[in-house]
ROKEGU-319698 format. One record per residue (C-alpha): z, y negated, x; residue number from 1. Coordinates in nm, 3 decimals, always signed. Example, Ala and Ser with C-alpha at 12.3 -4.5 7.8 and 13.67 -1.06 7.14 Angstrom:
BEGIN
+---------+---------+---------+------+
|      c3 |      c2 |      c1 | nugu |
+---------+---------+---------+------+
|  +0.780 |  +0.450 |  +1.230 |    1 |
|  +0.714 |  +0.106 |  +1.367 |    2 |
+---------+---------+---------+------+
END
This chain:
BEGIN
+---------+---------+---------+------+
|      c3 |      c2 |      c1 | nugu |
+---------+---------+---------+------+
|  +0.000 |  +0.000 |  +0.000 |    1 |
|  +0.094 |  -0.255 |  +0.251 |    2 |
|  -0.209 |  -0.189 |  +0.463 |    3 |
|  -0.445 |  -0.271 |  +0.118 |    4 |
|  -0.227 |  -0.546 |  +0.023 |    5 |
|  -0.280 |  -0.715 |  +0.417 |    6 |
|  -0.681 |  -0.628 |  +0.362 |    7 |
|  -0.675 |  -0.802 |  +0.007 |    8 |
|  -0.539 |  -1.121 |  +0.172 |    9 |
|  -0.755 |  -1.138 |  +0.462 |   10 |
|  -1.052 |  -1.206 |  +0.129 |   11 |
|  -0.909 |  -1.491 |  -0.003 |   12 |
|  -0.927 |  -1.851 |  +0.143 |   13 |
|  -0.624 |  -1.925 |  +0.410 |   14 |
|  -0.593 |  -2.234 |  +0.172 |   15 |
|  -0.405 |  -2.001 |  -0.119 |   16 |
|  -0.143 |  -1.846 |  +0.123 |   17 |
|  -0.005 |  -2.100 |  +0.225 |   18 |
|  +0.211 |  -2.338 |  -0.029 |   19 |
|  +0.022 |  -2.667 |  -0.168 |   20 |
|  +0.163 |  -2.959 |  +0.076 |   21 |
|  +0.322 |  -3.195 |  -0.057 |   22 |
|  +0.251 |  -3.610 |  -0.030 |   23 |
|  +0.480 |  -3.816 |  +0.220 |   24 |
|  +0.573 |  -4.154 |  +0.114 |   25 |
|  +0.707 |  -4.330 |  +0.496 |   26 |
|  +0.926 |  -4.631 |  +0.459 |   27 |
|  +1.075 |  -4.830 |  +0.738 |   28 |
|  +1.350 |  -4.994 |  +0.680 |   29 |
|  +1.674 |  -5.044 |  +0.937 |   30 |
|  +1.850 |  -4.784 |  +1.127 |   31 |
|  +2.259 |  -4.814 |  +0.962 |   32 |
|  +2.025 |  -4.755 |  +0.613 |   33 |
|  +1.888 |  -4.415 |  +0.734 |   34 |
|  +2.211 |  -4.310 |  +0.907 |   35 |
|  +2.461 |  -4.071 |  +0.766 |   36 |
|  +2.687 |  -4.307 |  +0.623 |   37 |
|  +2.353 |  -4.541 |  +0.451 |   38 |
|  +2.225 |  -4.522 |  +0.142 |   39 |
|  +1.911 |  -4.364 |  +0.292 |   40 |
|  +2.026 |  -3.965 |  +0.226 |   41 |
|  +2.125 |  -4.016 |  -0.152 |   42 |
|  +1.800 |  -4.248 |  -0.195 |   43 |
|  +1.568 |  -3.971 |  -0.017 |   44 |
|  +1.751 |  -3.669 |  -0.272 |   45 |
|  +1.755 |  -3.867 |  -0.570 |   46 |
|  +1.336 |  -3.958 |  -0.501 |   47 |
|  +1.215 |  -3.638 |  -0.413 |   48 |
|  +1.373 |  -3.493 |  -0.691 |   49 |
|  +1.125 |  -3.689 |  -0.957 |   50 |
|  +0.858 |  -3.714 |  -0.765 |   51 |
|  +0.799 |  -3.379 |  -0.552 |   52 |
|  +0.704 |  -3.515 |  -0.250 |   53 |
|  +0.840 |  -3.566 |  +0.071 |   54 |
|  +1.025 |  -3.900 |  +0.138 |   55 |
|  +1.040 |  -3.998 |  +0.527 |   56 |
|  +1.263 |  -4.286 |  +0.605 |   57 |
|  +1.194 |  -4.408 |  +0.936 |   58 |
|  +1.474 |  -4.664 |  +1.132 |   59 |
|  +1.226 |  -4.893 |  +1.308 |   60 |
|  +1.438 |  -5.212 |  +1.352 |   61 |
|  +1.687 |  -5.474 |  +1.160 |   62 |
|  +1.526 |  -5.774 |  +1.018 |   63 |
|  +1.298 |  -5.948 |  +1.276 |   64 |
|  +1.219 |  -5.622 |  +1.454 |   65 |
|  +1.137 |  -5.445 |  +1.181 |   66 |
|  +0.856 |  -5.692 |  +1.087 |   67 |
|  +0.731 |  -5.752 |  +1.472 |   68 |
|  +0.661 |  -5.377 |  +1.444 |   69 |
|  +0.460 |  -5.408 |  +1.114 |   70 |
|  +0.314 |  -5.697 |  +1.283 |   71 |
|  +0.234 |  -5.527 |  +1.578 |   72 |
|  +0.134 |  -5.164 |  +1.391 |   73 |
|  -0.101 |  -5.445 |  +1.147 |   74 |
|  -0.334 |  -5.220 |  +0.889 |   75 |
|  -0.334 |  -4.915 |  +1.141 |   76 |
|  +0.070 |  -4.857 |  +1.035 |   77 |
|  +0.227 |  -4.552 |  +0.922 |   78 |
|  +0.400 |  -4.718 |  +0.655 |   79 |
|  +0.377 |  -4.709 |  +0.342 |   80 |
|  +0.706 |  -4.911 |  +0.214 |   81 |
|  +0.890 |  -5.174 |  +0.469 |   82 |
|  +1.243 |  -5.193 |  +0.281 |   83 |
|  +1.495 |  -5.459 |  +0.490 |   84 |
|  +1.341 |  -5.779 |  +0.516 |   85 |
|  +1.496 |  -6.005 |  +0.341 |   86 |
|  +1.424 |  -6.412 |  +0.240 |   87 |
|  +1.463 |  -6.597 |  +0.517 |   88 |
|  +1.151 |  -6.359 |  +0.671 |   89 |
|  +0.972 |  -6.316 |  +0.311 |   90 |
|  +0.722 |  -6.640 |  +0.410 |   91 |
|  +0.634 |  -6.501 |  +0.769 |   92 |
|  +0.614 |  -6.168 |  +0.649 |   93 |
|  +0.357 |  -6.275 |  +0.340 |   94 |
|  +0.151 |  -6.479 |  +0.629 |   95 |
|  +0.033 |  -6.171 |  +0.776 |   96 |
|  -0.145 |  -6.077 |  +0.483 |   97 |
|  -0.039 |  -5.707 |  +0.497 |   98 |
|  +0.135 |  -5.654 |  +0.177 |   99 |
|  -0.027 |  -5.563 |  -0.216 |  100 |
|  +0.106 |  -5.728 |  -0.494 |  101 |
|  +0.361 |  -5.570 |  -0.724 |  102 |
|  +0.187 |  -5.267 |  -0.970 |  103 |
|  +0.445 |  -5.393 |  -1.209 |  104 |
|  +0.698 |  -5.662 |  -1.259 |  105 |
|  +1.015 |  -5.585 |  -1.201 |  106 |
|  +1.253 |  -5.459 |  -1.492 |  107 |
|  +1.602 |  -5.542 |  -1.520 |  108 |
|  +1.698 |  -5.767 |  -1.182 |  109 |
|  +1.986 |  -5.963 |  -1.231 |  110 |
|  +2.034 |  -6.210 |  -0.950 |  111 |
|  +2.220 |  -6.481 |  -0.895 |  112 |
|  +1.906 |  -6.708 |  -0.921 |  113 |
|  +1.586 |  -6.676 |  -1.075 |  114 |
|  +1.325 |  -6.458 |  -0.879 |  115 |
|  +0.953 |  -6.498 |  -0.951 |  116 |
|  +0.780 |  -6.301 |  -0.613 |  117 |
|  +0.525 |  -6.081 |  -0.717 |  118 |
|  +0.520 |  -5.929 |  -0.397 |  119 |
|  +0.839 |  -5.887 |  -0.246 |  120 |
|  +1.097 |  -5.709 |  -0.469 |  121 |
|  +1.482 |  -5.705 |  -0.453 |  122 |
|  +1.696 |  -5.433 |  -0.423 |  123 |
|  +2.029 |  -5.578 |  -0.268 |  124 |
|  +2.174 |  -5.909 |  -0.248 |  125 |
|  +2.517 |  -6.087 |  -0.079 |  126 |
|  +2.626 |  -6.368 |  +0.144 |  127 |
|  +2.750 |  -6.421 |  +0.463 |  128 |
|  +3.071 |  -6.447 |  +0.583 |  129 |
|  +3.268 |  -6.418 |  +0.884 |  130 |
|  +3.502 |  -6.133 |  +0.895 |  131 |
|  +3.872 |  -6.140 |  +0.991 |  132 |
|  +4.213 |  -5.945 |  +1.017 |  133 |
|  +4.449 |  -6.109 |  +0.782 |  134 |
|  +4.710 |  -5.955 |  +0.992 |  135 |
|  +4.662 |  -6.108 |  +1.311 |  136 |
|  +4.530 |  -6.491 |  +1.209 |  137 |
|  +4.749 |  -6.682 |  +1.049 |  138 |
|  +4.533 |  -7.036 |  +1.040 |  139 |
|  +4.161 |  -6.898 |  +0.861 |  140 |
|  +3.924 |  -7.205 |  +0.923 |  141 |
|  +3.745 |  -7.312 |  +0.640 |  142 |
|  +3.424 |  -7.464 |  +0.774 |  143 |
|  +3.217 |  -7.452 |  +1.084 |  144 |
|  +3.385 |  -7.750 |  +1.225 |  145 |
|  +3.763 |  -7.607 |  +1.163 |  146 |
|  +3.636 |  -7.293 |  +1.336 |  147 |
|  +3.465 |  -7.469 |  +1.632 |  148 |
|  +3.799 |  -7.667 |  +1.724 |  149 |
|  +3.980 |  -7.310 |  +1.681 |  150 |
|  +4.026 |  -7.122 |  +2.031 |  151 |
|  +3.921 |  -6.848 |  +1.778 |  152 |
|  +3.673 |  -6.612 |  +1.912 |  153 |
|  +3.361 |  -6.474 |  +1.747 |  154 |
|  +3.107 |  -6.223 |  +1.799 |  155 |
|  +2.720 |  -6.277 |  +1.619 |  156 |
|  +2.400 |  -6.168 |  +1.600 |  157 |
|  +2.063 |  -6.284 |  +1.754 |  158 |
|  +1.858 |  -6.459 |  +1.498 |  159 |
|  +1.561 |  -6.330 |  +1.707 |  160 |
|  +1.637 |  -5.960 |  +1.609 |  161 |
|  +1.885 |  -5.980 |  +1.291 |  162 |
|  +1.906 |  -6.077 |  +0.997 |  163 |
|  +2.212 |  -6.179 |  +0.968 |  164 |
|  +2.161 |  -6.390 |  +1.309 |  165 |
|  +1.862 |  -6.525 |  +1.143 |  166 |
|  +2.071 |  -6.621 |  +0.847 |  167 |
|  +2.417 |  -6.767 |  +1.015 |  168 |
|  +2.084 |  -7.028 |  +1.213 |  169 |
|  +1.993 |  -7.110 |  +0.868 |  170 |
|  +2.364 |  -7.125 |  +0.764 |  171 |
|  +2.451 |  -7.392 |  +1.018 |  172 |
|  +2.062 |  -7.615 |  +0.978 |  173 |
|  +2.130 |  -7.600 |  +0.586 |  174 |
|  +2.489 |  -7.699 |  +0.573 |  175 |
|  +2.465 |  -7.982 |  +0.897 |  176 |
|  +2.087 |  -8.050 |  +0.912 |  177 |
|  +2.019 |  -8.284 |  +1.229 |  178 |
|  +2.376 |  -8.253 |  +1.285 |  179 |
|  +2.352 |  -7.839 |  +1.351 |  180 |
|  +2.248 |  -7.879 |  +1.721 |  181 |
|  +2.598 |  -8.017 |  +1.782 |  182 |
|  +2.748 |  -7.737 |  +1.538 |  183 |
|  +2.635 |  -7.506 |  +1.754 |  184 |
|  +2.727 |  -7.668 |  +2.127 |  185 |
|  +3.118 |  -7.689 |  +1.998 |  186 |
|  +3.109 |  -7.288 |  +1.858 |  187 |
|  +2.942 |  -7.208 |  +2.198 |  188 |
|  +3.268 |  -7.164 |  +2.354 |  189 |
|  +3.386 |  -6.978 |  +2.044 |  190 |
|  +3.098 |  -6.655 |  +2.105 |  191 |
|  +3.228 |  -6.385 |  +2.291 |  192 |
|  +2.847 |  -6.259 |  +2.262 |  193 |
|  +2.540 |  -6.198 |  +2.074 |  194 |
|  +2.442 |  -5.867 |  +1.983 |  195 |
|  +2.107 |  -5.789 |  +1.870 |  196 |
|  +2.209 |  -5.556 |  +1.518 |  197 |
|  +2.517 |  -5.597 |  +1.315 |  198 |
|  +2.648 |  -5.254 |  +1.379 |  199 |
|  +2.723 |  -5.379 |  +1.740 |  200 |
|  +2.858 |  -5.703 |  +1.629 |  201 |
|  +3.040 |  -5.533 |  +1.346 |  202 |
|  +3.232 |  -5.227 |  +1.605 |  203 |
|  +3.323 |  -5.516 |  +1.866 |  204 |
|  +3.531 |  -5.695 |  +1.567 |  205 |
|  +3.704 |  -5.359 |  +1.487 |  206 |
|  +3.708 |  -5.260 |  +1.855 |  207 |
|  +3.969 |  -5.570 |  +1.873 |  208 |
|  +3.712 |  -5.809 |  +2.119 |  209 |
|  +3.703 |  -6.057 |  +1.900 |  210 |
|  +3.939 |  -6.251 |  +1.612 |  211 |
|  +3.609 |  -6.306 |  +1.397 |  212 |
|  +3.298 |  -6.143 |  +1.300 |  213 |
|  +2.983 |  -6.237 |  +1.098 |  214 |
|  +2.919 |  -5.989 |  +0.828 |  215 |
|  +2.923 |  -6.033 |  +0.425 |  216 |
|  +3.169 |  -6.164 |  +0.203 |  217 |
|  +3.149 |  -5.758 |  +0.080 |  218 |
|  +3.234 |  -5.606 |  +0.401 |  219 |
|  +3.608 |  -5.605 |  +0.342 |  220 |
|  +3.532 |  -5.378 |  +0.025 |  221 |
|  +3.444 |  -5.093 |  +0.254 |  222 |
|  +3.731 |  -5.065 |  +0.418 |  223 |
|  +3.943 |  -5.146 |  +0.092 |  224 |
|  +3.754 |  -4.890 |  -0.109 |  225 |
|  +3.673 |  -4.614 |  +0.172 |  226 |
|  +3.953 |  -4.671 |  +0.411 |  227 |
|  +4.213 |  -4.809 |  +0.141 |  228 |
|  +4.275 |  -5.085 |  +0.408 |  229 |
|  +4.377 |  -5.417 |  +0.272 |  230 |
|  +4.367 |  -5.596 |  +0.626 |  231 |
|  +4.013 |  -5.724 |  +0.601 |  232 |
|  +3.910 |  -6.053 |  +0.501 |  233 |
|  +3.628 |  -6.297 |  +0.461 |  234 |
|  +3.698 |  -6.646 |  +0.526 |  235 |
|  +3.541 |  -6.932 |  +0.276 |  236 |
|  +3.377 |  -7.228 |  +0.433 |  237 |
|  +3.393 |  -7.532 |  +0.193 |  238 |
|  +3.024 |  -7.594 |  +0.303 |  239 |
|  +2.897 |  -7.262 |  +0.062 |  240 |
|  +2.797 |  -6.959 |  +0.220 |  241 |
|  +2.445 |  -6.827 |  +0.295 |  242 |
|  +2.295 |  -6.571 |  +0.044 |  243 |
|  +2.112 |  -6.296 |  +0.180 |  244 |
|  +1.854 |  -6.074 |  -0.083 |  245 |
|  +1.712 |  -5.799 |  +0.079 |  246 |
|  +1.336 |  -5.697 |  -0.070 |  247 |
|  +1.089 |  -5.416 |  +0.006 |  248 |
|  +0.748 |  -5.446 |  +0.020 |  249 |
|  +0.430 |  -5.179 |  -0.041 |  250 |
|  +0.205 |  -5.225 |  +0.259 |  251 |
|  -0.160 |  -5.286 |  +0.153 |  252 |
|  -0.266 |  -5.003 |  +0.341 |  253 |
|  -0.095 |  -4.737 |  +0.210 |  254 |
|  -0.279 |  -4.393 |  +0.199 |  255 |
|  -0.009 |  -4.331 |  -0.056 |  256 |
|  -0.074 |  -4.612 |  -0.347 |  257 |
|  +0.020 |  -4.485 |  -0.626 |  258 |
|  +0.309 |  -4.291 |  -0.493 |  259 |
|  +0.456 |  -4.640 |  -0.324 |  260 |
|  +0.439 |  -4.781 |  -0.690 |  261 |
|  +0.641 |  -4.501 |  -0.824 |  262 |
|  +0.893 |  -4.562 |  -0.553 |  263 |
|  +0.887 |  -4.944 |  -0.596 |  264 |
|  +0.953 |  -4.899 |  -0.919 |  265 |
|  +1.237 |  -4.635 |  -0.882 |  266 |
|  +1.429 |  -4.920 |  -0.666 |  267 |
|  +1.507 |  -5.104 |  -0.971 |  268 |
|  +1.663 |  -4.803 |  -1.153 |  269 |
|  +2.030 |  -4.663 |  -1.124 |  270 |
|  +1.957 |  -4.405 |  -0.968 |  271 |
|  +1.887 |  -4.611 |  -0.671 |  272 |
|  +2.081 |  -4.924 |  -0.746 |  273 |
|  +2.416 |  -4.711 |  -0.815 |  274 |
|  +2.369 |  -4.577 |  -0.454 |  275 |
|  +2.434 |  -4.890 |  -0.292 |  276 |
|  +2.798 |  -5.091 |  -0.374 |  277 |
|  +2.913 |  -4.799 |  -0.137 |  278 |
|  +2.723 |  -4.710 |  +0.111 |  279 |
|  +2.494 |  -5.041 |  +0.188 |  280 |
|  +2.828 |  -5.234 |  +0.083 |  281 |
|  +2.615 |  -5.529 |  -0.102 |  282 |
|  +2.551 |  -5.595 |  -0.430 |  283 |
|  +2.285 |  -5.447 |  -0.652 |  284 |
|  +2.013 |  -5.651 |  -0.758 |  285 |
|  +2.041 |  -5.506 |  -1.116 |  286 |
|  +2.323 |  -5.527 |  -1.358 |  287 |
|  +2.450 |  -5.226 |  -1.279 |  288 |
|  +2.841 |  -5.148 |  -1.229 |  289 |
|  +3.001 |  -5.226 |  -0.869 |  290 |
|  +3.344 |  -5.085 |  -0.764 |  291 |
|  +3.705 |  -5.246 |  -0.906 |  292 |
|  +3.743 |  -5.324 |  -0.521 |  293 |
|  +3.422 |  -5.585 |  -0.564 |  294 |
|  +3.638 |  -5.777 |  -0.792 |  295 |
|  +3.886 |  -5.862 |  -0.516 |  296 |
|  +3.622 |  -5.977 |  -0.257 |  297 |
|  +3.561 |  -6.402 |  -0.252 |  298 |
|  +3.344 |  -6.577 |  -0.421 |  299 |
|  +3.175 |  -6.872 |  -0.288 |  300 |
|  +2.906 |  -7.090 |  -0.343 |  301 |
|  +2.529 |  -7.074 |  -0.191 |  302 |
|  +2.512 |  -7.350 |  +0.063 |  303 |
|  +2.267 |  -7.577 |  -0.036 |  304 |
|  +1.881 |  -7.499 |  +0.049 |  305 |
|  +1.577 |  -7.347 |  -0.060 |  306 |
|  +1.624 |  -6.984 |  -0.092 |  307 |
|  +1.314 |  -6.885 |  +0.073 |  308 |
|  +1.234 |  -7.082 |  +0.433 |  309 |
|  +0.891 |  -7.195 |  +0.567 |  310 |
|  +0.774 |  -7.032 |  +0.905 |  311 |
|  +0.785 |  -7.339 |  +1.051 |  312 |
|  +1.161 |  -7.487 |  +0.924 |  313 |
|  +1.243 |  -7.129 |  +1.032 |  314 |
|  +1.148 |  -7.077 |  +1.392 |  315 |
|  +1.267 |  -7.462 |  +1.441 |  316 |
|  +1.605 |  -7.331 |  +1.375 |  317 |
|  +1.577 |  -7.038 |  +1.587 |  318 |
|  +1.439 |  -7.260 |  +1.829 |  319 |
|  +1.726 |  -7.509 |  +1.848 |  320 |
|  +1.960 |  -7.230 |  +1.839 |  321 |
|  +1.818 |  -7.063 |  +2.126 |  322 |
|  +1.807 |  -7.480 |  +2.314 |  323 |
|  +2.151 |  -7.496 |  +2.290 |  324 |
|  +2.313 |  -7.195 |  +2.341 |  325 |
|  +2.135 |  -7.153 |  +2.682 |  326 |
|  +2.255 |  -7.461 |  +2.847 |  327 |
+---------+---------+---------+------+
END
């Protein structure tokens, strides 16, 4: 029997013996979202499971490096989905003409402020905040200049290569305009360093090398909720706090079109929105339910400023950042 059964199979076309492969949807996005911890695993189980196919989630960078390598990759990328940029990059990103237009509008956001892109779509939002142990500082500044006359030391990220670097530069142009350059020259002796990622910046502060960190007004939720530690704080700056939305994007060259829609359109549904109070530790872009622990986090106001940034207002802060802080 066996030897008929092995001469049956050599007839038929190697195509039937071997099961039907199934499509691969590739989206970039940073590395602490594909890590063990990230919303990534849940995301990649609770896809696959409606749409039979094979979600890849690649870590190729945060913020600004993620896009140079889109940039760099141009139509010839592997990607099919860039997830992680977020709006202070949304008007470089759009200018290199690499991105298709939302299949669909999206269904059920509910931001903070009105969002009309018909590109770029939401999936997280929160603002920045600088990060402290309300065990060890007993004066919390409450602006930039209160912490810049503080011998209170702080770690950040490069606005070249983060996000949330990119943001804080905004932060300080929006809340001092001609005014930031000196912002920054009195907080110069405050940095302990620049790191290029906020995981780095974010294990120095907990590593004990510096009194301050800059993270999200949400951060202390994690180790509230996860760690049921109440020693975590986020200071609140009387000048408003940046807000941070994080979008994804379907790359115009995707061999997988119709497939990117379906998983555009999954972002905006609980399934994927319900992963991310805990594990991404921001809040949803949809109305969806966060954690009791969210309720004890602060609650500031947006400093004032357009919510998406020019190219050119953008790499002028970078610019003067970079000016200033290598004197």
């Amino acid at each position: 029997m066996k030897n008929i059964l092995t001469a049956a199979a050599l007839c038929l076309p190697f195509g039937s013996l071997m099961a039907e492969e199934k499509p691969e949807l590739v989206v970039y996005t940073y590395d602490s979202f594909v890590s063990d911890w990230g919303p990534g695993p849940q995301i990649k189980a609770a896809f696959e499971a409606e749409c039979d196919c094979t979600l890849t989630l690649v870590g190729a960078g945060d913020g600004a490096a993620l896009l140079a390598r889109i940039r760099l990759e141009g139509s010839h990328s592997d990607a099919d989905i860039v997830l992680g940029l977020d709006n202070s990059l949304m008007e470089q990103a759009r200018d290199l003409d690499l991105f298709a237009p939302l299949a669909t509008a999206p269904v059920g956001l509910a931001l903070p402020v009105a969002w009309e892109d018909d590109t770029f779509l939401p999936y997280d939002w929160g603002y920045l905040a600088f990060v402290y142990d309300n065990t060890k500082l007993e004066t919390v500044p409450a602006n930039f200049e209160a912490l810049a006359n503080s011998d209170l030391s702080i770690v950040i990220q490069d606005p070249r290569a983060s996000t949330p670097g990119l943001g804080l530069a905004l932060w300080v142009k929006a809340a001092y305009g001609e005014n930031a350059p000196d912002i920054w020259a009195e907080l110069s002796d405050n940095i302990v360093t620049v790191t290029k990622g906020w995981s780095e910046a974010y294990g120095m502060f907990l590593e004990g090398e510096s009194d301050l960190v800059l993270s999200y007004t949400t951060s202390p939720a994690y180790h509230l909720i996860a760690e049921e530690d109440s020693t975590k704080s986020a200071a609140q700056f009387d000048e408003g706090h940046y807000m941070q939305i994080e979008v994804a994007a379907k790359l115009a060259n995707s061999d997988e079109s119709e497939l990117a829609d379906d998983f555009m359109a999954f972002i905006t549904s609980d399934a994927f929105q319900n992963v991310l109070p805990e594990t991404n530790w921001m809040y949803p872009a949809t109305g969806v339910a966060v954690p009791e622990g969210f309720s004890e986090m602060i609650t500031p106001m947006p400093v004032s400023g357009p919510l998406t940034i020019s190219d050119v207002d953008r790499k002028a802060a970078v610019e003067e950042w970079v000016r200033v802080l290598s004197r």
